[in-house]
PyMOL CGO cylinders between C-alpha atoms (Angstrom):
from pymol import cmd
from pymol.cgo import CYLINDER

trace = [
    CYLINDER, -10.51, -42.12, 2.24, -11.76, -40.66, 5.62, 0.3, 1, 1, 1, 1, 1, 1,
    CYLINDER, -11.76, -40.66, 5.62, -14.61, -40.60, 7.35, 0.3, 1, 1, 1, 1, 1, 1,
    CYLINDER, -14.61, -40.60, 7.35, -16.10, -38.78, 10.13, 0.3, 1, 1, 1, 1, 1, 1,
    CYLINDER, -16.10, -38.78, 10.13, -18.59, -40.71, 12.55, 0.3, 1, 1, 1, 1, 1, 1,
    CYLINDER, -18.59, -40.71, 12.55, -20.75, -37.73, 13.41, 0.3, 1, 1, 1, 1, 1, 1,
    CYLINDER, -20.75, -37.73, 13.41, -22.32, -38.36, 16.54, 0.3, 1, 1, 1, 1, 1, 1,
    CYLINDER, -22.32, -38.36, 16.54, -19.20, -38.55, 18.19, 0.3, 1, 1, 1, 1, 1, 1,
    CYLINDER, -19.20, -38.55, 18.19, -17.12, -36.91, 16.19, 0.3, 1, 1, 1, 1, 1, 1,
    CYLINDER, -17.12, -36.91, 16.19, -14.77, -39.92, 15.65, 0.3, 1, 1, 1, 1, 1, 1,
    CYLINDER, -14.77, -39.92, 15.65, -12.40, -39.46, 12.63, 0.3, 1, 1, 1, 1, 1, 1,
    CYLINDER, -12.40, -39.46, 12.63, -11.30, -42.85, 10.34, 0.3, 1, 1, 1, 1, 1, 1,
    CYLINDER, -11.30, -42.85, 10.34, -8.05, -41.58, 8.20, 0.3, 1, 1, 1, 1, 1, 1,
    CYLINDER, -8.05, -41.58, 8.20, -6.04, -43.36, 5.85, 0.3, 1, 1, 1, 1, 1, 1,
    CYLINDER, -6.04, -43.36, 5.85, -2.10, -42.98, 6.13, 0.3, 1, 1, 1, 1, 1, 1,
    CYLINDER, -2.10, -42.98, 6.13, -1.37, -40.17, 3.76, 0.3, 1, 1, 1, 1, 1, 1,
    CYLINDER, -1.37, -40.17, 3.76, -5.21, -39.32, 3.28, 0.3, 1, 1, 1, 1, 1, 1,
    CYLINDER, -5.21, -39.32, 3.28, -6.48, -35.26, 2.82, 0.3, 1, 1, 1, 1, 1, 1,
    CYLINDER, -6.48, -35.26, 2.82, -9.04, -34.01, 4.40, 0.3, 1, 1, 1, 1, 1, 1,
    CYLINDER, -9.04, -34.01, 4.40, -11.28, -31.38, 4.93, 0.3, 1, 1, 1, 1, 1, 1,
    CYLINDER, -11.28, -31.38, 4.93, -14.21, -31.06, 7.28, 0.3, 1, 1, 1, 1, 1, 1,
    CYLINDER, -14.21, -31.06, 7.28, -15.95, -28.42, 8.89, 0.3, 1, 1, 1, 1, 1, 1,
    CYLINDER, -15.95, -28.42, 8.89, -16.04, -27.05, 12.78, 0.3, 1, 1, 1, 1, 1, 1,
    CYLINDER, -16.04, -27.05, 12.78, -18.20, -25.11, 14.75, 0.3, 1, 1, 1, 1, 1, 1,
    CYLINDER, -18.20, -25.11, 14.75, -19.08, -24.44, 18.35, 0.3, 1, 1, 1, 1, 1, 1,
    CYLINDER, -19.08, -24.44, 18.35, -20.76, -23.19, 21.05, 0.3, 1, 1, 1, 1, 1, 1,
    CYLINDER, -20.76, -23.19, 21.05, -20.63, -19.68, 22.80, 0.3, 1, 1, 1, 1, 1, 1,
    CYLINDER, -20.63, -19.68, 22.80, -19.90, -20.66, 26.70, 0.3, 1, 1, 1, 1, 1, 1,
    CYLINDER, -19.90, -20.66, 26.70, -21.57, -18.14, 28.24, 0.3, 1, 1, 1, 1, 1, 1,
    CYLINDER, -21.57, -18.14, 28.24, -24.89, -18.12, 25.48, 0.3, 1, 1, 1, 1, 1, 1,
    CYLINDER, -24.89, -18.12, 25.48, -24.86, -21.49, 24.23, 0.3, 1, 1, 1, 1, 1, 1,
    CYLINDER, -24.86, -21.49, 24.23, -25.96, -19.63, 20.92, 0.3, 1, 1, 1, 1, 1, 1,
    CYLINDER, -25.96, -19.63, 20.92, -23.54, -20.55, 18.27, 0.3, 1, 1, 1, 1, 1, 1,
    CYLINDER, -23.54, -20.55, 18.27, -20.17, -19.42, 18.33, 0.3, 1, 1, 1, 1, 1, 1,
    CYLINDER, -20.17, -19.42, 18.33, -19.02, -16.76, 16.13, 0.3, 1, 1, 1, 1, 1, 1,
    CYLINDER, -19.02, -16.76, 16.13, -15.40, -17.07, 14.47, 0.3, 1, 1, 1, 1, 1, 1,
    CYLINDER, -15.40, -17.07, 14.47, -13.87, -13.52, 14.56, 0.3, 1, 1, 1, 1, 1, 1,
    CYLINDER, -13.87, -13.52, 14.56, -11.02, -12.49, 11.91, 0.3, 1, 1, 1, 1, 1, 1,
    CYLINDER, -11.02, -12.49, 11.91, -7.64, -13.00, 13.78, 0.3, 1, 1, 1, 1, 1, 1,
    CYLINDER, -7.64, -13.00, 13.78, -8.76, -16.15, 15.62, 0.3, 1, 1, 1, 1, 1, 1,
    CYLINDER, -8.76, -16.15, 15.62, -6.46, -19.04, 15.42, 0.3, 1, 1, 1, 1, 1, 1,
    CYLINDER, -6.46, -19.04, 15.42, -8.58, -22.59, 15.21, 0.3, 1, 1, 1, 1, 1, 1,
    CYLINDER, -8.58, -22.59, 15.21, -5.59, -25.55, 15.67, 0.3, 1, 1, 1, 1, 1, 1,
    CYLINDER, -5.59, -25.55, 15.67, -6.30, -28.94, 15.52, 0.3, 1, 1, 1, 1, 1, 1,
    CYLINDER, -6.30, -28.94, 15.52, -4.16, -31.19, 17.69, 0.3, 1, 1, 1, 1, 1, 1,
    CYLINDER, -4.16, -31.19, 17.69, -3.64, -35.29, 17.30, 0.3, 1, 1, 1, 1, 1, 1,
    CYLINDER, -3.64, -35.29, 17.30, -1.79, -37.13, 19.98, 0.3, 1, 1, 1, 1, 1, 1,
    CYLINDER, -1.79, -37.13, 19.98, -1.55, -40.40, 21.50, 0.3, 1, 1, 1, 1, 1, 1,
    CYLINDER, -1.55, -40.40, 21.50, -4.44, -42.25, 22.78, 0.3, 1, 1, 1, 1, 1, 1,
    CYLINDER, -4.44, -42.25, 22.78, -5.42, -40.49, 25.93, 0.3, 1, 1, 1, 1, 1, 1,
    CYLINDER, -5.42, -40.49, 25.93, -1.45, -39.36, 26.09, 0.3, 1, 1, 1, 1, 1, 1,
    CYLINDER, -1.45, -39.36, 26.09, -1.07, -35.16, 25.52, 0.3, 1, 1, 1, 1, 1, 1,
    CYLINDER, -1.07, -35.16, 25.52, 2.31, -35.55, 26.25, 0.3, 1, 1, 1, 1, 1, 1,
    CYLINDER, 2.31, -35.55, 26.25, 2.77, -37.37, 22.90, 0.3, 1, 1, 1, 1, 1, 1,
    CYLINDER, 2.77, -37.37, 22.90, 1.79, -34.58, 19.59, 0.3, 1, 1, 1, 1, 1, 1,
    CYLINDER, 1.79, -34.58, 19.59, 2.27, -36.54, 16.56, 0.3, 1, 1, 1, 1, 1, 1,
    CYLINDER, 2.27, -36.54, 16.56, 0.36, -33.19, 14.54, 0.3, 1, 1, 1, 1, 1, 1,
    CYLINDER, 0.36, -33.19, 14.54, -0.92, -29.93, 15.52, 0.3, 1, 1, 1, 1, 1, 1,
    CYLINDER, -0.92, -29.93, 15.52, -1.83, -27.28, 12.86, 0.3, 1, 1, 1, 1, 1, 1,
    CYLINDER, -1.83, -27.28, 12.86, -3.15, -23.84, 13.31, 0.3, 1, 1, 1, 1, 1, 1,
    CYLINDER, -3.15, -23.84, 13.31, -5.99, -22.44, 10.99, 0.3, 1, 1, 1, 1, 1, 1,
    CYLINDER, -5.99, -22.44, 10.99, -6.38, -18.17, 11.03, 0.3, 1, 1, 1, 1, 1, 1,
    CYLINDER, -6.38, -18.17, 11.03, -9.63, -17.35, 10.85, 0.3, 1, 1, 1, 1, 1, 1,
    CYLINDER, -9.63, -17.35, 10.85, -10.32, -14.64, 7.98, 0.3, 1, 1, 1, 1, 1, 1,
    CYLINDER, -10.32, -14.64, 7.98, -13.83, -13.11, 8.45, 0.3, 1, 1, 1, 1, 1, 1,
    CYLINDER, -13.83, -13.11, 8.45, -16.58, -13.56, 10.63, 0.3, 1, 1, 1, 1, 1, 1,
    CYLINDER, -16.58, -13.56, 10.63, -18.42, -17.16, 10.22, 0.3, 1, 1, 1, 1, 1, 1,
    CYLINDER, -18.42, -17.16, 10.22, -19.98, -20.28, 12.75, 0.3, 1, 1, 1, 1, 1, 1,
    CYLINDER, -19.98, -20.28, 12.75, -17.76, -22.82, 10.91, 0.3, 1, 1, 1, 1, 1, 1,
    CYLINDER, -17.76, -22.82, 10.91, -13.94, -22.96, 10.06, 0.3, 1, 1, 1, 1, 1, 1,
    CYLINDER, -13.94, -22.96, 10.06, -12.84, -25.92, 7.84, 0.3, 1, 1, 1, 1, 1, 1,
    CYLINDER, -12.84, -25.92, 7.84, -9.72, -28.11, 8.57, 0.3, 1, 1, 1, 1, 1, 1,
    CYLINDER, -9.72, -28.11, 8.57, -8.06, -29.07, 5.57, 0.3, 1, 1, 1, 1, 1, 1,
    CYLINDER, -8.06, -29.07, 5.57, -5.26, -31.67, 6.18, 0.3, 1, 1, 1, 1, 1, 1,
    CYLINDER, -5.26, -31.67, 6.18, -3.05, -33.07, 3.08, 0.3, 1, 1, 1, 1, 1, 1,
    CYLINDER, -3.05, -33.07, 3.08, -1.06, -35.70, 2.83, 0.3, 1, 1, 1, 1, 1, 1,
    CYLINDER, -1.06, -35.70, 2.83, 1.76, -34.91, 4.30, 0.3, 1, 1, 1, 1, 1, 1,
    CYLINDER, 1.76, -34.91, 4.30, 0.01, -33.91, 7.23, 0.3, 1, 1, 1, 1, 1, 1,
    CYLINDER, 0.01, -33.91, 7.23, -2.10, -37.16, 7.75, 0.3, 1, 1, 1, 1, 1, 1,
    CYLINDER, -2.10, -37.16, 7.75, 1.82, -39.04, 6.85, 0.3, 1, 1, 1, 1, 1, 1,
    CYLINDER, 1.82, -39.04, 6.85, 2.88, -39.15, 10.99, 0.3, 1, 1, 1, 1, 1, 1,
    CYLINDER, 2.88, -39.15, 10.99, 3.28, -42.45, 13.13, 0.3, 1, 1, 1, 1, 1, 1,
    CYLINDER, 3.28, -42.45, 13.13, 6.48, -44.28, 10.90, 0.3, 1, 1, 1, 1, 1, 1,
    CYLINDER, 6.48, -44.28, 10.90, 5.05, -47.38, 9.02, 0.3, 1, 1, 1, 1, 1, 1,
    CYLINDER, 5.05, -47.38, 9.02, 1.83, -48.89, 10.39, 0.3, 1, 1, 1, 1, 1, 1,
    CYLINDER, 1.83, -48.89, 10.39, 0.63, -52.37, 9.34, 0.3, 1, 1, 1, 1, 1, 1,
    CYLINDER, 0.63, -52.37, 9.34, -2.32, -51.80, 11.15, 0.3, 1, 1, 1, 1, 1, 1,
    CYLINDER, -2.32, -51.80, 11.15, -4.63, -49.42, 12.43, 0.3, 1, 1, 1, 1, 1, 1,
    CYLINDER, -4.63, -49.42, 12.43, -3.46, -47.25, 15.66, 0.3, 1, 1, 1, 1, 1, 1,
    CYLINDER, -3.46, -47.25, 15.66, -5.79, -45.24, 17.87, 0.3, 1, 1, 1, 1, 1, 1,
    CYLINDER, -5.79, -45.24, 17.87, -4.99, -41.64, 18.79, 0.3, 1, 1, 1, 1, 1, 1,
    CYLINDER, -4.99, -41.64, 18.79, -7.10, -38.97, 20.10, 0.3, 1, 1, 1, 1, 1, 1,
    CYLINDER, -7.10, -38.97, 20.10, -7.28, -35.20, 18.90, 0.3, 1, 1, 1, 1, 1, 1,
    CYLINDER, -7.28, -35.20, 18.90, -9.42, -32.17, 19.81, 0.3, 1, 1, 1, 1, 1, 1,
    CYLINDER, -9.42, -32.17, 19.81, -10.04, -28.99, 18.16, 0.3, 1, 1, 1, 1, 1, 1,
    CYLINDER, -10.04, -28.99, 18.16, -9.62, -25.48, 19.95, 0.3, 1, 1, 1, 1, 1, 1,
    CYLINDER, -9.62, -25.48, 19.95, -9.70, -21.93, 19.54, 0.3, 1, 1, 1, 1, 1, 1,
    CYLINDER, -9.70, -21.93, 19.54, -7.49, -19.31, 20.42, 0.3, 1, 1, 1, 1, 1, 1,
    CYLINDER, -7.49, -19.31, 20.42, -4.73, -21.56, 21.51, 0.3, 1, 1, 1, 1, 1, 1,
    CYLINDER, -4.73, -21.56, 21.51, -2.17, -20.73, 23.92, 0.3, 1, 1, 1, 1, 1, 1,
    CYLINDER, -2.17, -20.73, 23.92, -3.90, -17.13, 24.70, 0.3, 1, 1, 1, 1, 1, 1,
    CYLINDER, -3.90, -17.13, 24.70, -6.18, -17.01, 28.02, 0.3, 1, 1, 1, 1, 1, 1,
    CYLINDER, -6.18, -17.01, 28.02, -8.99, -17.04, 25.71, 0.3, 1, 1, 1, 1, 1, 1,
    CYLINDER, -8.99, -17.04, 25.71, -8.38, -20.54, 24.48, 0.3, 1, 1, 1, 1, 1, 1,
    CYLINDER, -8.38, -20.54, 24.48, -11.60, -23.21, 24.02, 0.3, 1, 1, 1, 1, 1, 1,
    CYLINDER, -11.60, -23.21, 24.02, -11.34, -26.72, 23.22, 0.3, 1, 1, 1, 1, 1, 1,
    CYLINDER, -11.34, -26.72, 23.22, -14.59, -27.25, 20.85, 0.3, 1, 1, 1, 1, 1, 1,
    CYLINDER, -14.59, -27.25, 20.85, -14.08, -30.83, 19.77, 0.3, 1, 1, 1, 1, 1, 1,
    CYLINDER, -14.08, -30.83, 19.77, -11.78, -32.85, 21.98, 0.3, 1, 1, 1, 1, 1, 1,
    CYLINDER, -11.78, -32.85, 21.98, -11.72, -34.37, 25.52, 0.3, 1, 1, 1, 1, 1, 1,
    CYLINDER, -11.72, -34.37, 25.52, -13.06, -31.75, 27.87, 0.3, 1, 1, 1, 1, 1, 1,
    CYLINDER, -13.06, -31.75, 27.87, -16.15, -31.14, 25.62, 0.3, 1, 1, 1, 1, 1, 1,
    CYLINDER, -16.15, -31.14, 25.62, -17.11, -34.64, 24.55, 0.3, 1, 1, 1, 1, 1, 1,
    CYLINDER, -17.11, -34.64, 24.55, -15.14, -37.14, 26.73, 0.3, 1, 1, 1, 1, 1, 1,
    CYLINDER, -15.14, -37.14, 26.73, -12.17, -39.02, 24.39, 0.3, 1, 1, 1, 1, 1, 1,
    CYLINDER, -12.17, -39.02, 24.39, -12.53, -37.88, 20.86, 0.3, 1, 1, 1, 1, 1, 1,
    CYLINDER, -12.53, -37.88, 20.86, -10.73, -41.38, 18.65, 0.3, 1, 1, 1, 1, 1, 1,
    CYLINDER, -10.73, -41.38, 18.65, -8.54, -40.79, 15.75, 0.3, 1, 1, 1, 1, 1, 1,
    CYLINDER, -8.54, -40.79, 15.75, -8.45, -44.10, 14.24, 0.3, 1, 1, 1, 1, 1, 1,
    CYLINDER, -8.45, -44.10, 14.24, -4.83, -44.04, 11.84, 0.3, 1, 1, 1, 1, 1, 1,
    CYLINDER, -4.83, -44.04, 11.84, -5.04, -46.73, 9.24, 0.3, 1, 1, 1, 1, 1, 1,
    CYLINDER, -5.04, -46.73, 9.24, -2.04, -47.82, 6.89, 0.3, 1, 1, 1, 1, 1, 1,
    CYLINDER, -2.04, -47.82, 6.89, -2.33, -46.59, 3.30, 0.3, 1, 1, 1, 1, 1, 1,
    CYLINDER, -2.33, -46.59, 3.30, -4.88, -48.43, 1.07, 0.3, 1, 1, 1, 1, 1, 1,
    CYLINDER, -4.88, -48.43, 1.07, -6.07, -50.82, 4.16, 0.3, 1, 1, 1, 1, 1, 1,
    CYLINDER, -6.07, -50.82, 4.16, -9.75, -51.08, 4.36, 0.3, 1, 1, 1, 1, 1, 1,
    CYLINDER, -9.75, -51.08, 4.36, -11.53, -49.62, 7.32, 0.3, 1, 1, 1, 1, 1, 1,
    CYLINDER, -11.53, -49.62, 7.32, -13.80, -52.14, 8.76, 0.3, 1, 1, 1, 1, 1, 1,
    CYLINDER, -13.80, -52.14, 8.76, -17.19, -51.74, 7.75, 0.3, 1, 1, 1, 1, 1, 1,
    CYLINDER, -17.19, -51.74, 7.75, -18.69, -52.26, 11.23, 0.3, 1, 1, 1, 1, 1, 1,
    CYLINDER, -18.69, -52.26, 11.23, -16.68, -48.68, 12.40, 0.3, 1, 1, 1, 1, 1, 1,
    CYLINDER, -16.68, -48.68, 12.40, -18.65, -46.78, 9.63, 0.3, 1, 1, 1, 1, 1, 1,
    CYLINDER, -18.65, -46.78, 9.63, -22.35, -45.83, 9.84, 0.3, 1, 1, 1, 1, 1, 1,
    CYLINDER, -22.35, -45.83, 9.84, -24.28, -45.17, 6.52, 0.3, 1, 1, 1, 1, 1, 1,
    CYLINDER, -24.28, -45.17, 6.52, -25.82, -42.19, 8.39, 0.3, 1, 1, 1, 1, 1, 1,
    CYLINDER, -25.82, -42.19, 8.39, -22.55, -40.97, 9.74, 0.3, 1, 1, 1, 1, 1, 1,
    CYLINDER, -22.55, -40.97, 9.74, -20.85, -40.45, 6.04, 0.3, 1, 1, 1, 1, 1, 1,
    CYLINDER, -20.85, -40.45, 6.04, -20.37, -36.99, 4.98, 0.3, 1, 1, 1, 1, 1, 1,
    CYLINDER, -20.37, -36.99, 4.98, -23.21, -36.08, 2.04, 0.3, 1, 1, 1, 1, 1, 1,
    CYLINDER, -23.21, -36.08, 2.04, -21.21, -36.21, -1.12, 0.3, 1, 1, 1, 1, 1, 1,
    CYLINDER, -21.21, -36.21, -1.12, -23.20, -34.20, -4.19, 0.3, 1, 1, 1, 1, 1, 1,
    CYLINDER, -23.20, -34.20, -4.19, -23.84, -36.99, -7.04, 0.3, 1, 1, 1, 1, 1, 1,
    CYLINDER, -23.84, -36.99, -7.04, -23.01, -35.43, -9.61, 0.3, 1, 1, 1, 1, 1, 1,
    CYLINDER, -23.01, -35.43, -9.61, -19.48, -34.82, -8.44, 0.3, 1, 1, 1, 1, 1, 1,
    CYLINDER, -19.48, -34.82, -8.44, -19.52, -38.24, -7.72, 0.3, 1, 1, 1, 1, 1, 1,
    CYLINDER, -19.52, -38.24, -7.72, -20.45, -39.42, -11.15, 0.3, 1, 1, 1, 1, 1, 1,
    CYLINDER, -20.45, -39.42, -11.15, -17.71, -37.26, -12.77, 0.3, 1, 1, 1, 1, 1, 1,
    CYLINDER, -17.71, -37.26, -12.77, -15.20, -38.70, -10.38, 0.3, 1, 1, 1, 1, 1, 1,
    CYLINDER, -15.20, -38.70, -10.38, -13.74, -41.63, -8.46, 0.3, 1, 1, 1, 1, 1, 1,
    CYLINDER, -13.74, -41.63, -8.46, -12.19, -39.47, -6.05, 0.3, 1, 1, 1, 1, 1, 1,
    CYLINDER, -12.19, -39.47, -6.05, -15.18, -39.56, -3.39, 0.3, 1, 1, 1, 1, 1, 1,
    CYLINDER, -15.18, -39.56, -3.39, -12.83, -37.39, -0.33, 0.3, 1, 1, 1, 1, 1, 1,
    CYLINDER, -12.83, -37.39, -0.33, -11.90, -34.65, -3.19, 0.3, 1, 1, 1, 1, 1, 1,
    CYLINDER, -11.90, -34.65, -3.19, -15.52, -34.53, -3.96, 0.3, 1, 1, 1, 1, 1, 1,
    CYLINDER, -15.52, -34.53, -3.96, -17.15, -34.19, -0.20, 0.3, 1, 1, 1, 1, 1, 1,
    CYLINDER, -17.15, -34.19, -0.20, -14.22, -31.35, 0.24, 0.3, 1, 1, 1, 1, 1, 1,
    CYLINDER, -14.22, -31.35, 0.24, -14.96, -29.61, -3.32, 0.3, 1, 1, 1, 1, 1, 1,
    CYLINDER, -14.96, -29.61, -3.32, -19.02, -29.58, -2.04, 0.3, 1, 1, 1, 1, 1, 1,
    CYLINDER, -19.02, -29.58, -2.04, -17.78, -28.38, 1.26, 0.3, 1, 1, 1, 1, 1, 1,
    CYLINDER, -17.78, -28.38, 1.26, -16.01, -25.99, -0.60, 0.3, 1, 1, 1, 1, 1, 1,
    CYLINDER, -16.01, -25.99, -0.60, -18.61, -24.58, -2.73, 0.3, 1, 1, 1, 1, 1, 1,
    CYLINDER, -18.61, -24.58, -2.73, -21.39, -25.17, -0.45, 0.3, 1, 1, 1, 1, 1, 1,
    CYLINDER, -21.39, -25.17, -0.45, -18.78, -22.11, 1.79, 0.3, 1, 1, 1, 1, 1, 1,
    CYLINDER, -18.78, -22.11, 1.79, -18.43, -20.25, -1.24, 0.3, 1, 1, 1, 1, 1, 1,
    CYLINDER, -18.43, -20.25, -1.24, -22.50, -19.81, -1.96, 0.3, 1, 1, 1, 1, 1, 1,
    CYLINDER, -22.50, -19.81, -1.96, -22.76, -18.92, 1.68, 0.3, 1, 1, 1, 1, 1, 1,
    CYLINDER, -22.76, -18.92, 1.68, -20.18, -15.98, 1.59, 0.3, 1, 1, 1, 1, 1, 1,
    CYLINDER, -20.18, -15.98, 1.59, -21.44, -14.77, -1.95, 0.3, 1, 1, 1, 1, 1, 1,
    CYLINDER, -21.44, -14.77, -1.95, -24.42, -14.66, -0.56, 0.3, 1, 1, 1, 1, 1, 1,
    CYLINDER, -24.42, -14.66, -0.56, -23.64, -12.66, 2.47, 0.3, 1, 1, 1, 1, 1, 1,
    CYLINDER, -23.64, -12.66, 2.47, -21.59, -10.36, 0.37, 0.3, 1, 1, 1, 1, 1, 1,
    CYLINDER, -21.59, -10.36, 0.37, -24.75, -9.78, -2.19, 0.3, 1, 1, 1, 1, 1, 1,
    CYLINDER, -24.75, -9.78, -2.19, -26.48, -8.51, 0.96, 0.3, 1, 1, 1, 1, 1, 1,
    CYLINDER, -26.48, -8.51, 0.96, -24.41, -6.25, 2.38, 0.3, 1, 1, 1, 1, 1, 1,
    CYLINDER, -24.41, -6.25, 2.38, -23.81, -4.94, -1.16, 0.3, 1, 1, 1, 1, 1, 1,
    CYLINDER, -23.81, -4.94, -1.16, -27.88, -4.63, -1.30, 0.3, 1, 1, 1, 1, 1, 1,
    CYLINDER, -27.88, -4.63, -1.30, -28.22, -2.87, 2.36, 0.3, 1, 1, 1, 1, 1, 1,
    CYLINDER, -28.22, -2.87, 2.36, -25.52, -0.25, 0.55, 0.3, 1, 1, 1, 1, 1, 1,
    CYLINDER, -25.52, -0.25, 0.55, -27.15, 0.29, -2.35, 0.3, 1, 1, 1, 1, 1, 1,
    CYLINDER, -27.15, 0.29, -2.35, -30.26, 0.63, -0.26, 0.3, 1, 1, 1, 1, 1, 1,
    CYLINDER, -30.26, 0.63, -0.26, -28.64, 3.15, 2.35, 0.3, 1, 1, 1, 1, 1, 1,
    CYLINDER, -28.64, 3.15, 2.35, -27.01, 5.15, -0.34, 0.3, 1, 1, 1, 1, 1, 1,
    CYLINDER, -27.01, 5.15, -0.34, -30.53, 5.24, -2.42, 0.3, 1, 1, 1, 1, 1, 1,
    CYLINDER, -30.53, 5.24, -2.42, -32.41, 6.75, 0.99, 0.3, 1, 1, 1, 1, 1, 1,
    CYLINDER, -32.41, 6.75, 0.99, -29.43, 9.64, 1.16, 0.3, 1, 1, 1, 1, 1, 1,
]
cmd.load_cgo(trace, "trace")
């Protein structure tokens, strides 16, 4: 299981946990949102507490077609770093586009929000119920949850479809403003 605290965008992750959540950001010079082009990279980046020095996982995300939000999908293997834990550890992480180009923008992480906390905790250990807030937890659709007992496949299968509708829905207008065009010729 993970969760994301999101006023602060604080991450709790299991050992060997997926997941999937969604970024956006803001346009420095507008403030309107920021618009993901295709060829942009989007990495995320976990190190030690406060430490840069000390990567335990970076991974780079290409951006495919124009949107305001890029997902981050981490598996298990990804999520597997820091040897054996017995209890939890407290790294930081950010999230930036562009990286390593002149370009670049942190859009989660330690420039934009102060210390961003990625709280590592060992495989099946239970993450203290004080460090999650009921109105922090992802919305999970019920009827996914009904069908399964998998509740972090479920939030990134909505997150998943909830991206899908959006681009099917973009694609049926452009399609319309076509047929449209092609009607007036």
């Amino acid at each position: 299981m993970f969760d994301i605290e999101q006023q602060d965008n604080t991450l709790h992750v299991h050992k060997g946990d997926r997941v999937f959540f969604g970024v956006t950001g803001k346009d420095k010079t507008t403030g309107e949102p920021l618009v993901f082009q295709p060829g942009d990279i989007v990495r995320i980046k976990v190190y030690g507490k406060n430490n840069v020095e000390n990567v335990v996982l970076q991974k780079d995300f290409a951006v495919e077609s124009y949107t305001e939000e890029v997902y981050i999908y981490l598996d298990s293997d990804d999520t597997s770093f820091g040897g054996n834990i017995n209890k939890m550890k407290e790294y930081s992480y950010e999230v930036s586009v562009n990286p390593d180009t002149p370009d670049e923008d942190t859009i989660i992480g330690h420039f934009i929000d102060g210390p961003v906390s990625w709280f590592h905790y060992p495989e099946g250990a239970e993450i203290p119920k004080t460090e999650i807030k009921p109105e922090a937890a992802a919305k999970v659709d019920d009827v996914l949850d009904m069908l399964s007992s998998n509740p972090i496949s479920n939030r990134a299968v909505a997150a998943a479809v909830t991206a899908l509708r959006s681009e099917i829905n973009s694609l049926k207008k452009t399609v319309g403003e076509i047929s449209t065009s092609e009607e007036g010729e």
